[in-house]
MISEMAR-641875 format. One line per 5 residues: number of its first residue (from 0); their letters; for each residue x, y, z of N, C-alpha, C. Coordinates in steps of 0.2 Angstrom, whole numbers, padded with zeros to 4 digits. Each point is the difference from the previous one (the first is absolute). Layout:
<sites>
NUM) A) X Y Z X Y Z X Y Z | ...;
</sites>
This chain:
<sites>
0) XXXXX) 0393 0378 0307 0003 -0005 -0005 -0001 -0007 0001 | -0001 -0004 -0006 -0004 -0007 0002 0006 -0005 0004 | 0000 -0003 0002 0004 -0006 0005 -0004 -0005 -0001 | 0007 -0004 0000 -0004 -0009 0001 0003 -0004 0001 | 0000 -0003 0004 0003 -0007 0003 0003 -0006 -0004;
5) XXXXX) -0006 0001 -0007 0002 -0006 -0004 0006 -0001 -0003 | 0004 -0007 -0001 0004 0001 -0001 0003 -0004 -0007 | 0003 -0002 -0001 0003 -0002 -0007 -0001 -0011 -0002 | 0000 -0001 0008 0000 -0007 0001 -0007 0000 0002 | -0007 0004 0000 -0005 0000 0001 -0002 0003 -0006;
10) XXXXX) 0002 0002 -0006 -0002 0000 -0005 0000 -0008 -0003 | 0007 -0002 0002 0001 -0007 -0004 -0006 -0005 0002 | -0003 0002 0007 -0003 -0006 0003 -0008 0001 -0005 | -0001 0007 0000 -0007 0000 -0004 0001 -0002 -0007 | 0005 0000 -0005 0001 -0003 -0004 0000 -0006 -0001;
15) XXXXX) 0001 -0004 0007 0003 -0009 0000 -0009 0000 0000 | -0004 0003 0005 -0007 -0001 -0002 -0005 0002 -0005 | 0003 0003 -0005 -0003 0003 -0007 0001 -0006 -0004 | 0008 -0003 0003 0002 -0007 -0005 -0005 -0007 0000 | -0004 0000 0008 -0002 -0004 0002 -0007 0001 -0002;
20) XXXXX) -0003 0005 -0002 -0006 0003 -0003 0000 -0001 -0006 | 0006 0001 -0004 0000 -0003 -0009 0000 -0007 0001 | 0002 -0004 0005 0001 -0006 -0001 -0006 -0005 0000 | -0004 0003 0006 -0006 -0003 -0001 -0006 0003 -0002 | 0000 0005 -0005 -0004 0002 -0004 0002 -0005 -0006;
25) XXXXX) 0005 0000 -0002 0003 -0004 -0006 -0004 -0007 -0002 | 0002 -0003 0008 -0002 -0008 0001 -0007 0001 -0002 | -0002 0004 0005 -0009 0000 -0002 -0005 0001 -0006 | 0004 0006 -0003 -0002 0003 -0007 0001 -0008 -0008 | 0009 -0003 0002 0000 -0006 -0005 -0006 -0004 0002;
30) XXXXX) 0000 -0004 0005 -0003 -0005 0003 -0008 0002 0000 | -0001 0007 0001 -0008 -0002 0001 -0003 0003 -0007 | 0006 0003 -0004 -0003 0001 -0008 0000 -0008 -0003 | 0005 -0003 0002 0000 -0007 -0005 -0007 -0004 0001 | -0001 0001 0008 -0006 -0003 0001 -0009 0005 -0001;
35) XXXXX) 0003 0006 -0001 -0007 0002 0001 -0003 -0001 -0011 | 0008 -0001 -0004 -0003 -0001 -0006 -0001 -0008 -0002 | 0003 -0005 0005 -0004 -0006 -0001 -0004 0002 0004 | -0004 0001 0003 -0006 0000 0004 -0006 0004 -0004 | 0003 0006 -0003 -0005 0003 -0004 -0002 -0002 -0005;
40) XXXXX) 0004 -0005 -0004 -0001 -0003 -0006 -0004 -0007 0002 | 0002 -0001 0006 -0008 -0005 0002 -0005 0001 0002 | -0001 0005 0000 -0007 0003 0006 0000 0003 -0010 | 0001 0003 -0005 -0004 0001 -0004 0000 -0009 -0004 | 0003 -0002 0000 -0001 -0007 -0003 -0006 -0004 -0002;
45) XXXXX) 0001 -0001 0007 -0004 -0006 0005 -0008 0003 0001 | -0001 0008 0000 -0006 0002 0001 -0002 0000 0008 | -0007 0006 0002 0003 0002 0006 -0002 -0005 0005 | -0005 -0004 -0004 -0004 -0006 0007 0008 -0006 -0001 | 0003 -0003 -0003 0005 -0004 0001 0007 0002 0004;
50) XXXXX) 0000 0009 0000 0006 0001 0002 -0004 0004 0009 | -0004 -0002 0001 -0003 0002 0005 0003 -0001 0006 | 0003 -0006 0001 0005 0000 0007 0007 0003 -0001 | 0003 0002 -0006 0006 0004 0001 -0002 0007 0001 | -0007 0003 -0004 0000 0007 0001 -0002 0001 0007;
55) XXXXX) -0002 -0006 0004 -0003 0002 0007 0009 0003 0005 | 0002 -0005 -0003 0006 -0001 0004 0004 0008 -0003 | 0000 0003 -0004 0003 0005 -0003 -0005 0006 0004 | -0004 0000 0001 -0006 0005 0002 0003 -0001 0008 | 0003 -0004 0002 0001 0000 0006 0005 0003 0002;
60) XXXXX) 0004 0000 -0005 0008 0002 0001 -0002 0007 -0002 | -0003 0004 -0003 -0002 0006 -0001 -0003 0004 0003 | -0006 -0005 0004 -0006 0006 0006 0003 0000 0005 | 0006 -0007 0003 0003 0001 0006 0005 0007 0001 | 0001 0002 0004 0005 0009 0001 0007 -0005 0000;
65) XXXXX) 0004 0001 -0003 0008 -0002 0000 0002 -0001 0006 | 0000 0003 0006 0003 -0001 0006 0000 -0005 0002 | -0010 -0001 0001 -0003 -0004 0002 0002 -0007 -0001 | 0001 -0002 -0007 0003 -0005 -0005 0008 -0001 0004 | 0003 0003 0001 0008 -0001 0002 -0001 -0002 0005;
70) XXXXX) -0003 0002 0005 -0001 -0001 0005 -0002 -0007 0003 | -0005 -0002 -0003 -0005 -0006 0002 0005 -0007 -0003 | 0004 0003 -0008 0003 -0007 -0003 0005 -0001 0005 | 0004 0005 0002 0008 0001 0003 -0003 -0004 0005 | -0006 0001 0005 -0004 -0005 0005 0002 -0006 0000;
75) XXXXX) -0005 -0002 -0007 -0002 -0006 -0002 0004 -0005 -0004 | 0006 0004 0001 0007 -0007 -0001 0004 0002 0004 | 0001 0004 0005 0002 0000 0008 -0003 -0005 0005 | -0006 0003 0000 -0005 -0003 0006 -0001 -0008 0000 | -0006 0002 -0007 -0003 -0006 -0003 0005 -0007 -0004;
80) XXXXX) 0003 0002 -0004 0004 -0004 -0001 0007 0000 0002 | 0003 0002 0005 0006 0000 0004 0006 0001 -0007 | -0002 0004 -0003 0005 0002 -0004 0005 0007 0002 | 0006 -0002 -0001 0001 0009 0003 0004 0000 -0009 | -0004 0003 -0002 0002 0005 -0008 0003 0006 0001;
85) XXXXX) 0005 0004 -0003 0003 0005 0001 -0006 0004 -0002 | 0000 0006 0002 -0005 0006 -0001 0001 0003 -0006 | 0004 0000 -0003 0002 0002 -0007 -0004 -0006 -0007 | 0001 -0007 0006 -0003 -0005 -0007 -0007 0001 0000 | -0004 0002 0008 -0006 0001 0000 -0005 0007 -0004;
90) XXXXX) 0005 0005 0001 0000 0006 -0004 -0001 0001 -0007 | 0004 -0006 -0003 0002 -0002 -0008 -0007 -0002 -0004 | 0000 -0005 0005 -0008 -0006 0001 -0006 0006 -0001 | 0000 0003 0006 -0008 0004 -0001 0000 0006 -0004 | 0004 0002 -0002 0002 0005 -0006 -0002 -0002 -0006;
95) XXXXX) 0002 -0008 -0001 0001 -0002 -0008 -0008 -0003 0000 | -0004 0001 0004 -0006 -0007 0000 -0005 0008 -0002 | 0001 0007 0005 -0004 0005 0000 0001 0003 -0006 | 0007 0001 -0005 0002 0000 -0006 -0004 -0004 -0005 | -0001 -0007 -0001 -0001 -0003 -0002 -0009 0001 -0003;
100) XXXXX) -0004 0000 0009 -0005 0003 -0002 -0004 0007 -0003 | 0007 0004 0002 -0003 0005 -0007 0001 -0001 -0005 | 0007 -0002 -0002 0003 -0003 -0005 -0007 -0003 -0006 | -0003 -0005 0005 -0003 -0004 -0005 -0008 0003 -0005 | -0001 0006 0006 -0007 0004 -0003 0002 0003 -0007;
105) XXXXX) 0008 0003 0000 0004 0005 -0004 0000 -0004 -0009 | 0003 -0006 0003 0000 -0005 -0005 -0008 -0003 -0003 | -0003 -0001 0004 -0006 0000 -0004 -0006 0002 -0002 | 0003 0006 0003 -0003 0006 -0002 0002 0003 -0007 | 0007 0001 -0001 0004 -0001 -0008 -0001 -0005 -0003;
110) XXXXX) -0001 -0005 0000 -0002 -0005 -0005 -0007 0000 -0002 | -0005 0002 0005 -0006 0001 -0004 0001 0008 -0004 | 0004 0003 -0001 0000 0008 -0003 0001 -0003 -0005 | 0003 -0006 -0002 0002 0000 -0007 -0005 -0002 -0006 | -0001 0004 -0005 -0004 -0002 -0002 -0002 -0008 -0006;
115) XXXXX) -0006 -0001 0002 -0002 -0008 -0001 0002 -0001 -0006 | -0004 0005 -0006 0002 0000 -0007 0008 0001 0001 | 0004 0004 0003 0008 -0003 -0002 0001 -0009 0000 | -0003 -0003 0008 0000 -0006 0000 -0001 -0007 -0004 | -0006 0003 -0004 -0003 -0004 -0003 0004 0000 -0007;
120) XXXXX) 0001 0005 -0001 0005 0001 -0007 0007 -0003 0000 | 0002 -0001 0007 0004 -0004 -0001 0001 -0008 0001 | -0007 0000 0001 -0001 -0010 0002 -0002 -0001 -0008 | -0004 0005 -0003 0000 0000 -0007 0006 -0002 -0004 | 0004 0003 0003 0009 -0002 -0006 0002 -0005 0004;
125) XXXXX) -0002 -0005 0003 0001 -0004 0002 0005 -0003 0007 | -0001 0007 0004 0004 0000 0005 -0002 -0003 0006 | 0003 -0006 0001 -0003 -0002 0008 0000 0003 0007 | -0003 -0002 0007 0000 0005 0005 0004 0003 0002 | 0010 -0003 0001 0001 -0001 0003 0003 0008 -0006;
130) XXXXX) 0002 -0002 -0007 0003 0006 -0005 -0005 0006 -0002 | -0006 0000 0003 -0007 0004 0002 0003 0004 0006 | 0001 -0004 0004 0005 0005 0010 0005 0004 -0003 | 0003 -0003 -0004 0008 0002 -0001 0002 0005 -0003 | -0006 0001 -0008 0004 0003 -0005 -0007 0008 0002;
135) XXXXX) -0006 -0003 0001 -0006 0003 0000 -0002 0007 0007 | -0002 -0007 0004 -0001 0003 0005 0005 0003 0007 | 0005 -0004 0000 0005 0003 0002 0002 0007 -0002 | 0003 0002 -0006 0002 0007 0001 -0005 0006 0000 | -0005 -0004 -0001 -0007 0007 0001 -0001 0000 0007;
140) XXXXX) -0002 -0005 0003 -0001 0000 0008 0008 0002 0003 | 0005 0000 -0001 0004 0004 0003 -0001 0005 0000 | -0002 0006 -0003 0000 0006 -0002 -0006 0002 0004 | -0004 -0003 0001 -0007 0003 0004 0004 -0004 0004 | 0002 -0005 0005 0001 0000 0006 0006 0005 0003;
145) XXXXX) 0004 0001 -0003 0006 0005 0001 0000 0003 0004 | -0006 0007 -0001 0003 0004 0006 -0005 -0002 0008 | -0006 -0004 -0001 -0002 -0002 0006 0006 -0004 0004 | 0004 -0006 -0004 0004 -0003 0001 0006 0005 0003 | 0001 0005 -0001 0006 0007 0001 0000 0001 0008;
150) XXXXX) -0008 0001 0000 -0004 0004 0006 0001 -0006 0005 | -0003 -0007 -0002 0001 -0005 0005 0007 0001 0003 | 0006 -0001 -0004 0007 -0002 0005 0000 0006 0003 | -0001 0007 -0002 0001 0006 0002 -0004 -0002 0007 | -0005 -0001 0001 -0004 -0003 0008 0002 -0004 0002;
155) XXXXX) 0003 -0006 -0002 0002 -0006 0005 0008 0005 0002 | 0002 0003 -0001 0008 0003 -0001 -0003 0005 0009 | -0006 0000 -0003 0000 0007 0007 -0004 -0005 0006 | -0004 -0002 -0002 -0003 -0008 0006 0006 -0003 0001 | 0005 -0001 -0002 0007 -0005 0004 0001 0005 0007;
160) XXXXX) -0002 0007 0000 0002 0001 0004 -0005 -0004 0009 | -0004 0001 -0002 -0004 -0007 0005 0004 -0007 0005 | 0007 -0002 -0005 0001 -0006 0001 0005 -0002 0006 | -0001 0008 0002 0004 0000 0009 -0002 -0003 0004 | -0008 -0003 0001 -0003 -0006 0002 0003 -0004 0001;
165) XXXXX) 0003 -0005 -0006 0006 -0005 0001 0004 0000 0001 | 0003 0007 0003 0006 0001 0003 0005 -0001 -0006 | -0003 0003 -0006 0006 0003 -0007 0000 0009 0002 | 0007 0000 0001 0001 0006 -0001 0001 0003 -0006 | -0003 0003 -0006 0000 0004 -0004 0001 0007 0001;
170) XXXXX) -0002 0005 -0004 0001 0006 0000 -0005 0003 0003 | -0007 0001 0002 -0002 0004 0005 0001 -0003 0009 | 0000 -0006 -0001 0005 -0005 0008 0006 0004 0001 | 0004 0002 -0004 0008 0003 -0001 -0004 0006 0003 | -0003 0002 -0003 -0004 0008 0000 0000 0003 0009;
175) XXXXX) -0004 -0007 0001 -0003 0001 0007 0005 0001 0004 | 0005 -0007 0000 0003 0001 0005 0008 0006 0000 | 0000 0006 -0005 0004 0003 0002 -0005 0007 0002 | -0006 -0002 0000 -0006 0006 0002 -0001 -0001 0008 | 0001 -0005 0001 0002 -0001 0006 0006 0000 0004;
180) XXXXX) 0006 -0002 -0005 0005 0003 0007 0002 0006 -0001 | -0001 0003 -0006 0003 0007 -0002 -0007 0006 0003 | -0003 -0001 -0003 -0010 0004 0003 0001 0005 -0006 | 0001 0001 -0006 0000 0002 -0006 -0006 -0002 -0005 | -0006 -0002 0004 -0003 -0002 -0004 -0003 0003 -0009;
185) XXXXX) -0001 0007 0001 0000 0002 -0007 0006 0001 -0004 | 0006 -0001 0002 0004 0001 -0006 0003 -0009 -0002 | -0001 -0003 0005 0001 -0006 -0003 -0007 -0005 -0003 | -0005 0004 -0001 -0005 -0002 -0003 0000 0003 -0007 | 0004 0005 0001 0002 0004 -0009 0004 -0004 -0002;
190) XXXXX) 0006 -0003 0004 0006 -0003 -0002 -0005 -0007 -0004 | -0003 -0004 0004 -0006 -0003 -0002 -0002 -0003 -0007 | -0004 0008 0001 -0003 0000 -0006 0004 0001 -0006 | 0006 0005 0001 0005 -0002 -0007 0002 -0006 0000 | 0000 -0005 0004 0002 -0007 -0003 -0003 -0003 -0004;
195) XXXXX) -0008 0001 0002 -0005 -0003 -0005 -0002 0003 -0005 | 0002 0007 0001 0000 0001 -0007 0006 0000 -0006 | 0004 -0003 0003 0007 -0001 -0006 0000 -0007 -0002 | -0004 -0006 0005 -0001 -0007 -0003 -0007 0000 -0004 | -0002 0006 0001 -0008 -0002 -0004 0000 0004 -0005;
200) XXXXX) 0003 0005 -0001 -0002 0005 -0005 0005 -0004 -0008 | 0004 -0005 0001 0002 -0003 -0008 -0004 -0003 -0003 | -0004 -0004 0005 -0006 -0004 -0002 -0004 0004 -0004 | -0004 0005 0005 -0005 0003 -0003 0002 0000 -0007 | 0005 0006 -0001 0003 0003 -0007 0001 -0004 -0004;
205) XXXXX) 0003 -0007 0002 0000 -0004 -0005 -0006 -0004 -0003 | -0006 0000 0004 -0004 -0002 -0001 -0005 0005 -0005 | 0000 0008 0001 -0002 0005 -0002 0004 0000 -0009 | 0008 -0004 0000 0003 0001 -0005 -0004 -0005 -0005 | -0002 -0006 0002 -0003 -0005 -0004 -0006 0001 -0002;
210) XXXXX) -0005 0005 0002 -0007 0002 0000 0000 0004 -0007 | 0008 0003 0001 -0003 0006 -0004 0003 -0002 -0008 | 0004 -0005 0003 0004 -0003 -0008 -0004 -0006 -0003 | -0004 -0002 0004 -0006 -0006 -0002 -0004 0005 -0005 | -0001 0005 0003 -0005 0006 -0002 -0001 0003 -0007;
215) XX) 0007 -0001 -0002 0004 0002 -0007 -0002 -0005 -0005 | 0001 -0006 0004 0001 -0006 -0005 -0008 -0002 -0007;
</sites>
């Protein structure tokens, strides 16, 4: 018969880490979608030779491995600039810049989807750029960037697990250290995995809800 050690105030603790795993996935997802969609709307703007030093810097934030990135910044305002920033701010920070970067391909990659002749027919009725973003190209580039944009938070949500570096305990840090003092390691890597799967699976579905109802329209 199965046995196990785990107990009812070590459920609560993996939960307090699940809270701490929505929390900066949140930050990350707001912050680096607001900036990956001004960022995309520049880089198709401006065109690719004018925006050439933001996409080097985005290219940067993409080909580095996330660790590595936590690692080096959490350094380099410790070290380098004698800052001691909580782990969690620096967590936030390299989350929402590594969001941001995908973000912004997602977004300009949907605005080119839209089609020119929609565009042009609306600068024809006399609508300027900003009521061209607004009325136009905004709701169509939603719908093509949707589910890549679903898939990004669903990744940053599992890459948070990373940010034990910082010394943030979220939900696989919570994971670990009851893997260790209990030695349960497969059942509390099941308990785990249902966390993540009860904070990520509304998303998906909601995300899947709008796909299919855009679909009708």
């Amino acid at each position: 018969m199965f046995d196990t050690a785990l107990t009812t105030a070590d459920l609560v603790f993996l939960a307090k880490g699940a809270g701490m795993t929505l929390l900066v996935t949140a930050i990350a997802v707001v912050v680096g979608t607001i900036l990956g969609i001004i960022f995309g709307v520049i880089r198709y703007q401006v065109g690719a030779i004018w925006a050439a030093p933001l996409t080097f810097i985005l290219d940067i934030c993409r080909s580095i491995p996330l660790l590595i990135q936590l690692v080096l910044l959490n350094a380099f305002f410790g070290i380098v600039l004698g800052l001691r920033w909580p782990g969690l701010t620096v967590a936030c920070l390299v989350l929402s810049l590594y969001t941001a970067a995908y973000c912004s391909e997602i977004v300009r990659g949907a605005i080119e989807a839209v089609p020119a002749n929609t565009r042009r027919a609306g600068r024809s009725l006399g609508l300027n750029w900003w009521q061209d973003m607004r009325y136009i190209v905004a709701p169509l580039a939603t719908r093509v960037a949707l589910p890549s944009w679903i898939g990004l938070a669903l990744g940053v949500m599992k890459d948070s697990a990373l940010v034990y570096v910082v010394q943030v305990t979220e939900l696989m840090k919570s994971t670990q250290i009851l893997i260790t003092r209990l030695q349960e390691p497969l059942f509390l890597l099941l308990i785990c995995g249902a966390f993540y799967f009860i904070i990520s699976y509304p998303l998906a579905r909601f995300g899947g809800y709008l796909e299919k109802r855009w679909s009708n329209d």
